[in-house]
Kinemage of the C-alpha trace (Angstrom):
@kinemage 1
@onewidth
@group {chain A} dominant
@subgroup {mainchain}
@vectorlist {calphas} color= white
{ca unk a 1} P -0.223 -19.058 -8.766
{ca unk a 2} L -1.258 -22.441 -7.417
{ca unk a 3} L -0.428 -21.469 -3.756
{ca unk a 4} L -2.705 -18.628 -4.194
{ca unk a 5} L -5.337 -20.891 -5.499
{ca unk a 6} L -5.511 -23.290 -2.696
{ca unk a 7} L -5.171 -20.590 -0.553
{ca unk a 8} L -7.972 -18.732 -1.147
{ca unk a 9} L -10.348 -21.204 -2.746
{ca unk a 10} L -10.315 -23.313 0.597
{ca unk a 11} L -11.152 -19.713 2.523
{ca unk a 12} L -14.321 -19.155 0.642
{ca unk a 13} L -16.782 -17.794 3.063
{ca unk a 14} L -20.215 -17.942 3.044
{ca unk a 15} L -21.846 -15.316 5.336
{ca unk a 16} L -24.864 -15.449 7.855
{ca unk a 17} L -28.100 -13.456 7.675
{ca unk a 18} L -27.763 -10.449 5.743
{ca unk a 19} L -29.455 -8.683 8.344
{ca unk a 20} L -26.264 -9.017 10.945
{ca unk a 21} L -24.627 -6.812 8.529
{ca unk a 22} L -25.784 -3.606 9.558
{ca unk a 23} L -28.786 -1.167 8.160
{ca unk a 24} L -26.687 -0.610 4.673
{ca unk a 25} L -29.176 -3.595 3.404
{ca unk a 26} L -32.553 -1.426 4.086
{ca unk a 27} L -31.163 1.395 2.020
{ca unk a 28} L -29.538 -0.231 -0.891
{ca unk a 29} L -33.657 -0.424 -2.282
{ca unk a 30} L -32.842 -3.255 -4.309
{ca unk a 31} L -35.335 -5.910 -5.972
{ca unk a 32} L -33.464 -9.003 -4.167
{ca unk a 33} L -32.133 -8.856 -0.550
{ca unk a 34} L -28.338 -8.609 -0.175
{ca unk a 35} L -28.360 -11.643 1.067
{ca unk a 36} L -29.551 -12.999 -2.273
{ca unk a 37} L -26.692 -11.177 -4.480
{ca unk a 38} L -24.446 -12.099 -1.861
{ca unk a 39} L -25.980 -16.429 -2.333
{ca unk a 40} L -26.204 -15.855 -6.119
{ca unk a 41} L -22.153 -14.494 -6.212
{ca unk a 42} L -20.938 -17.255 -4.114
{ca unk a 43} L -23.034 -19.722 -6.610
{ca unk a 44} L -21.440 -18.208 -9.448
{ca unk a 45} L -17.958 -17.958 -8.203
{ca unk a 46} L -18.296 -21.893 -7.612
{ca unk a 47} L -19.765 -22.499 -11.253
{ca unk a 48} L -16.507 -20.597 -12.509
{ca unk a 49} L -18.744 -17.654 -13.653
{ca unk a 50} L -16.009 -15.151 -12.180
{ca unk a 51} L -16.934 -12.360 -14.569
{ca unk a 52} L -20.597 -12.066 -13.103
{ca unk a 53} L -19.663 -13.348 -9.404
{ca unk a 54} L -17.254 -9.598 -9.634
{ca unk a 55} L -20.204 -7.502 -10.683
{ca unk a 56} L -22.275 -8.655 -7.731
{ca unk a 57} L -19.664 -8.602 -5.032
{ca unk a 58} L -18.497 -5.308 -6.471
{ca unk a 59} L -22.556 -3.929 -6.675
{ca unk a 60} L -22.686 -4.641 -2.711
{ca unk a 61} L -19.836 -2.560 -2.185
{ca unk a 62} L -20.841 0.050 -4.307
{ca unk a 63} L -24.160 0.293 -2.019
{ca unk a 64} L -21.614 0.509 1.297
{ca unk a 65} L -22.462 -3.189 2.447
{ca unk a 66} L -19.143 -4.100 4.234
{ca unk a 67} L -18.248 -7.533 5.307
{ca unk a 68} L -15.253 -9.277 5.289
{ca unk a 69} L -16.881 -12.256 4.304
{ca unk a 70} L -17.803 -10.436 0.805
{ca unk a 71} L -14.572 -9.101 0.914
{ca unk a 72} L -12.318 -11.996 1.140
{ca unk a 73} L -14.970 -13.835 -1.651
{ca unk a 74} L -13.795 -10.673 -3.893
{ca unk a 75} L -10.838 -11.634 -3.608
{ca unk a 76} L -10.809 -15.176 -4.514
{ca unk a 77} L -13.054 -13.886 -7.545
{ca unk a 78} L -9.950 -11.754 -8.983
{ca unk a 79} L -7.472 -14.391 -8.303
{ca unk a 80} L -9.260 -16.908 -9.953
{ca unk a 81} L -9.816 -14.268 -13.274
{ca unk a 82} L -6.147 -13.387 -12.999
{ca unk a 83} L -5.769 -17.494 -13.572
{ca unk a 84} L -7.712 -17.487 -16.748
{ca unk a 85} L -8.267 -15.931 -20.243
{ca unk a 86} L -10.554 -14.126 -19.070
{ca unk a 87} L -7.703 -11.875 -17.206
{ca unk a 88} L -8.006 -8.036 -17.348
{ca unk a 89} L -4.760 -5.695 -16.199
{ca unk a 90} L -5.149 -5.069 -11.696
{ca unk a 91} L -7.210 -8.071 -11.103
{ca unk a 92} L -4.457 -9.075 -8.650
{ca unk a 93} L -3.822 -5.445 -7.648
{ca unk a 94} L -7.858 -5.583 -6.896
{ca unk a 95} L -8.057 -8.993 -5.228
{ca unk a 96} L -5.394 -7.277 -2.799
{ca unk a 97} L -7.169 -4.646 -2.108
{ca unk a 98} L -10.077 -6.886 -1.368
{ca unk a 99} L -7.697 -9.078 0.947
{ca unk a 100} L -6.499 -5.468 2.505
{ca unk a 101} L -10.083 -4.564 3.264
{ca unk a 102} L -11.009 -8.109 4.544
{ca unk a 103} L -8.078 -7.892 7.136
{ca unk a 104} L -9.266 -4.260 8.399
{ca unk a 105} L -12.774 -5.457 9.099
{ca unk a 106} L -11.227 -8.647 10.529
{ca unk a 107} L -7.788 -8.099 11.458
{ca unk a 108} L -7.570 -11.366 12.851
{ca unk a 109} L -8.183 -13.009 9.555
{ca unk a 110} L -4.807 -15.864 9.173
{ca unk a 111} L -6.677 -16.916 5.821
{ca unk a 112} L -6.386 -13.582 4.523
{ca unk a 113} L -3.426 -12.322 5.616
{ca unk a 114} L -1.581 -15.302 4.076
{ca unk a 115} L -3.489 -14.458 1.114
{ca unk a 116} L -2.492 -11.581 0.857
{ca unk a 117} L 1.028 -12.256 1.182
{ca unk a 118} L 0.984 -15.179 -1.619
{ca unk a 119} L -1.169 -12.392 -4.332
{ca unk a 120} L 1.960 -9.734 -3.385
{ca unk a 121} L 4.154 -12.475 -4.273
{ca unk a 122} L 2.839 -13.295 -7.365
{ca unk a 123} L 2.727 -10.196 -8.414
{ca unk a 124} L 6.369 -9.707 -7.583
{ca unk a 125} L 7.153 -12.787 -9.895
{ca unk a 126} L 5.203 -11.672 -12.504
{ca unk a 127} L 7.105 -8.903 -13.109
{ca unk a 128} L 10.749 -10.108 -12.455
{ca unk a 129} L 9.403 -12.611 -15.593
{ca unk a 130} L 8.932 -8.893 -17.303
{ca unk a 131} L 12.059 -7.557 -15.961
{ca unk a 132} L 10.494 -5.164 -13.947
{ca unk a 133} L 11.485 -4.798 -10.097
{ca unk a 134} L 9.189 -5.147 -7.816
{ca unk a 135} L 9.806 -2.932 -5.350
{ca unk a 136} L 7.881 -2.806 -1.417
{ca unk a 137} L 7.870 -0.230 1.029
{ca unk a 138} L 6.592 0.220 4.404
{ca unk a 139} L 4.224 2.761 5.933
{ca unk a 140} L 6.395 6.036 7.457
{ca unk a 141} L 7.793 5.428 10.946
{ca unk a 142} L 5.182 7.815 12.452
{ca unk a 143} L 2.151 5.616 11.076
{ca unk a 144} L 3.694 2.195 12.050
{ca unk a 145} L 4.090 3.682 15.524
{ca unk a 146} L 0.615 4.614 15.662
{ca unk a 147} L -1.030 1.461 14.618
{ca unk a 148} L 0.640 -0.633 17.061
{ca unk a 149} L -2.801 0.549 18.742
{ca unk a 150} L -6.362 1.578 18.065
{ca unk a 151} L -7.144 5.535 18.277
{ca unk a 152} L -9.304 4.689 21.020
{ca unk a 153} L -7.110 2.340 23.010
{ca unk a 154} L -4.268 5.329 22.940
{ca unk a 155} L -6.805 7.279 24.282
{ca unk a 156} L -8.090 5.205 27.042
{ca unk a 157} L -4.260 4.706 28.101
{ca unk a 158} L -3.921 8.598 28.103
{ca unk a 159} L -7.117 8.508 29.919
{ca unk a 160} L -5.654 6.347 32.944
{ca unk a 161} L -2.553 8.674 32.457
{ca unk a 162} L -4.322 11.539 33.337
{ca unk a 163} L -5.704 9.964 36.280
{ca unk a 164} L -2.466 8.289 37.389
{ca unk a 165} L -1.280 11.875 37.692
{ca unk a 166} L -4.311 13.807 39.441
{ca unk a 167} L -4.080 10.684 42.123
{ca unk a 168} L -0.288 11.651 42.597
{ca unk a 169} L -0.594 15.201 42.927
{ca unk a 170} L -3.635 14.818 45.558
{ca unk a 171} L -1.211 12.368 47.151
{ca unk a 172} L 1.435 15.329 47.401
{ca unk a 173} L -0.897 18.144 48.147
{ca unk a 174} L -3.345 16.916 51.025
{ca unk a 175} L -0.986 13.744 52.693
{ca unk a 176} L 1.702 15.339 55.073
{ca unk a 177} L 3.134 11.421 55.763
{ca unk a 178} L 6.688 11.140 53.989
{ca unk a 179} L 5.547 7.790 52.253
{ca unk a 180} L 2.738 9.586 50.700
{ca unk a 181} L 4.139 12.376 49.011
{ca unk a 182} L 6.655 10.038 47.970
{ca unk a 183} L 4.036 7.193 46.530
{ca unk a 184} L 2.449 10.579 44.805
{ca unk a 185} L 5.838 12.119 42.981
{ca unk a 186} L 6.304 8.688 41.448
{ca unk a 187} L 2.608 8.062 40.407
{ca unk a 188} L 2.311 11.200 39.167
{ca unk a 189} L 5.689 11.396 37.288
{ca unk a 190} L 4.425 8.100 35.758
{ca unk a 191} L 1.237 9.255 34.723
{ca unk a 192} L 2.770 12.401 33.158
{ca unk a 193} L 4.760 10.507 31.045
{ca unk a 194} L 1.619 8.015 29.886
{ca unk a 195} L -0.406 11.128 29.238
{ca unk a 196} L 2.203 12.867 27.221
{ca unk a 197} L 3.412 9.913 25.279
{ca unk a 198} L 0.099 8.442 24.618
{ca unk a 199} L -1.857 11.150 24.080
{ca unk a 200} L 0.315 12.179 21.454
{ca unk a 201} L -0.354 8.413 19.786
{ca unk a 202} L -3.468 9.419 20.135
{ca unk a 203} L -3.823 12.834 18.408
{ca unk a 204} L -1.164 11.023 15.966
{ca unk a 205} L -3.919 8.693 14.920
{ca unk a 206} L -6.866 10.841 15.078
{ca unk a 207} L -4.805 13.357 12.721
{ca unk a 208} L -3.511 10.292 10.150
{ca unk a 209} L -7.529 8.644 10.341
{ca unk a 210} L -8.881 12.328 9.321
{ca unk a 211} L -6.585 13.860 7.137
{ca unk a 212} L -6.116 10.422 5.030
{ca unk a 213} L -7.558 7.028 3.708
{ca unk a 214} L -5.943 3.676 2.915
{ca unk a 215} L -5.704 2.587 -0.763
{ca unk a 216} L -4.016 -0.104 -2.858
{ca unk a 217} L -2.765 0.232 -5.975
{ca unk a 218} L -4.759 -1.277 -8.784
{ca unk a 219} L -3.337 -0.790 -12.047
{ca unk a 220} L 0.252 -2.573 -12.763
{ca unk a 221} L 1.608 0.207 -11.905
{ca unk a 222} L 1.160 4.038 -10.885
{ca unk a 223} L 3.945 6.400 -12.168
{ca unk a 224} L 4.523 9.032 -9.505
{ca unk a 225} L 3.401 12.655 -10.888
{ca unk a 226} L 4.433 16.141 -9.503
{ca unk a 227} L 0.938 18.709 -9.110
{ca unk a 228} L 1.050 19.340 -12.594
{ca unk a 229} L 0.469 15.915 -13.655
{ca unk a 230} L 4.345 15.296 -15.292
{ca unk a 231} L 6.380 12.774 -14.213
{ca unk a 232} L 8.049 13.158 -10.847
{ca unk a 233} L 11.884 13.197 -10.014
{ca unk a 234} L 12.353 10.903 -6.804
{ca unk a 235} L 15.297 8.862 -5.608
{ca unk a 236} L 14.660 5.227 -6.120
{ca unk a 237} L 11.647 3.880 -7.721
{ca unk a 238} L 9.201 6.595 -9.673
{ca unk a 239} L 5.977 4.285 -9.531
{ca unk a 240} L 4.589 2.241 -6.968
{ca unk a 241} L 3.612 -1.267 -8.362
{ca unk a 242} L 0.478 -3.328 -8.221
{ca unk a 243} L -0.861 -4.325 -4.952
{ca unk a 244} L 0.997 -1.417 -2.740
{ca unk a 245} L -0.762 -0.026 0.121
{ca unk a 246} L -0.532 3.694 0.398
{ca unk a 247} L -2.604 6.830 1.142
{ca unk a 248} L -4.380 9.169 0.154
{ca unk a 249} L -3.945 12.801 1.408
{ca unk a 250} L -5.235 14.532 -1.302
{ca unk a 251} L -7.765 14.690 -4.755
{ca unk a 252} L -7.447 17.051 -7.427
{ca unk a 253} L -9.754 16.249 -10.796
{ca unk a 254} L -8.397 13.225 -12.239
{ca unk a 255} L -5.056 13.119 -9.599
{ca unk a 256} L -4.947 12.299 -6.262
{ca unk a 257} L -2.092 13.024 -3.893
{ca unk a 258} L -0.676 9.503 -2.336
{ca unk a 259} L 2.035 8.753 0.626
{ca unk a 260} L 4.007 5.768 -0.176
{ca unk a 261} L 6.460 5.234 2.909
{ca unk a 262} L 8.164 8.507 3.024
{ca unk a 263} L 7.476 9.625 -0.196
{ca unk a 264} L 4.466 11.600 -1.379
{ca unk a 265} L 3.553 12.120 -5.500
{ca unk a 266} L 0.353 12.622 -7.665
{ca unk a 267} L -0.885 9.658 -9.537
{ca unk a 268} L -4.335 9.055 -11.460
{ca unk a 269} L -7.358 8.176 -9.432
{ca unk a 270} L -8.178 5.509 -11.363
{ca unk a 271} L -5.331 3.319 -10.643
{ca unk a 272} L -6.169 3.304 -6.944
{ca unk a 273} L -9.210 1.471 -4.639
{ca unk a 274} L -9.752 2.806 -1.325
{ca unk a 275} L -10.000 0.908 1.623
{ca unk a 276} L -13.393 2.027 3.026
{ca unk a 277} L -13.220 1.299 6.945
């Protein structure tokens, strides 16, 4: 766990003016400004007081107040409490999911993508020293397609599609000259293919963004339930372990209805966070 120490406790982050967060601060109606729970946290996280550093960062999420800043500082606050006696069952499933969220409001985050990858590898050790395999799998084909790109950038491309093929059929329609018509088949075969391909990317991601939300798994692990709530049948592993990313598609009372690669299964709420975006 040392790695995972250094890594994270040289990345603490200490954030600018509340107010460049965004109007959640106006509305959250509390007696200090956000920018004070978000001081006192940090303050506490550095005195070692991890317990009451995870109540504040986790009271600014609760109000909506998104940064990756707070985020990643989340993060280092479970790690550190999964590194002492004060360590409660998920707090490196949660300080994953913190590092998950930090990297989708700042993708471009090294700190905490390395972090990540050090927590998920502690976690894996920790349970070979159990005897229990740790087993990883990656989003569905369709979804890793998708998110080679924004929603919006797909879109834009099937935007200058389109227009790559009304130029080439206006080129073959109103230009007699041999050159033309030819210039036009080709642009507009071109832009055909752009439109089709990446408009399809684009409904792709538009229809995964609406009909389901990121999550990480926060208990050690989630056992895989049919819609009755019994244990589920699959081939390979029947639970998906601490610190997994997967989705969720669907809520039911108590269960909610998670993809995990290519397989889909009921689990209890409880053992998930979502990755609000």
């Amino acid at each position: 766990m040392k790695h995972v120490w250094l890594a994270l406790a040289l990345g603490l982050s200490c954030s600018g003016p509340i107010e460049s967060w965004g109007a959640g601060a106006a509305e959250a109606n509390e007696p200090k400004s956000v920018d004070d729970y978000f001081k006192d946290a940090n303050v506490a996280l550095e005195k070692g007081a991890v317990n009451e550093a995870i109540d504040l960062y986790e009271l600014m999420a609760d109000h909506g107040l998104k940064h990756p800043d707070a985020s990643f500082n989340r993060g280092v606050a479970y790690v550190r409490r999964a590194e002492s006696k004060q360590e409660r069952p998920g707090d490196l499933g949660r300080a994953a999911a913190a590092l998950s969220e930090t990297l989708l409001l700042r993708p471009d985050d090294p700190e905490a993508s390395e972090a990540l990858r050090l927590v998920r590898e502690e976690i894996g050790r920790r349970r070979a020293r159990e005897g229990a395999q740790q087993v990883s799998v990656s989003p569905s084909l369709a979804r890793s397609a998708v998110a080679i790109l924004s929603e919006s950038s797909w879109a834009i491309l099937a935007g200058l599609g389109s227009f790559m093929l009304t130029t080439g059929l206006a080129l073959r329609l109103w230009w007699q000259r041999a050159t033309a018509r030819l210039t036009g088949g080709v642009l507009g075969l071109l832009g055909g293919i752009v439109l089709m391909v990446c408009g399809a990317f684009a409904l792709g991601a538009r229809h995964f963004r609406t009909t389901s939300r990121a999550a990480v798994v926060v208990s050690s692990e989630a056992r895989l339930l049919d819609e009755t709530g019994k244990p589920k049948s699959v081939q390979g592993s029947s639970a998906v372990v601490e610190g997994e990313r997967v989705y969720l598609v669907a809520e039911r009372g108590t269960l909610a209805k998670i993809e995990w690669g290519t397989t889909e299964g009921w689990v209890n709420r409880s053992q998930l966070m979502l990755l609000d975006h």
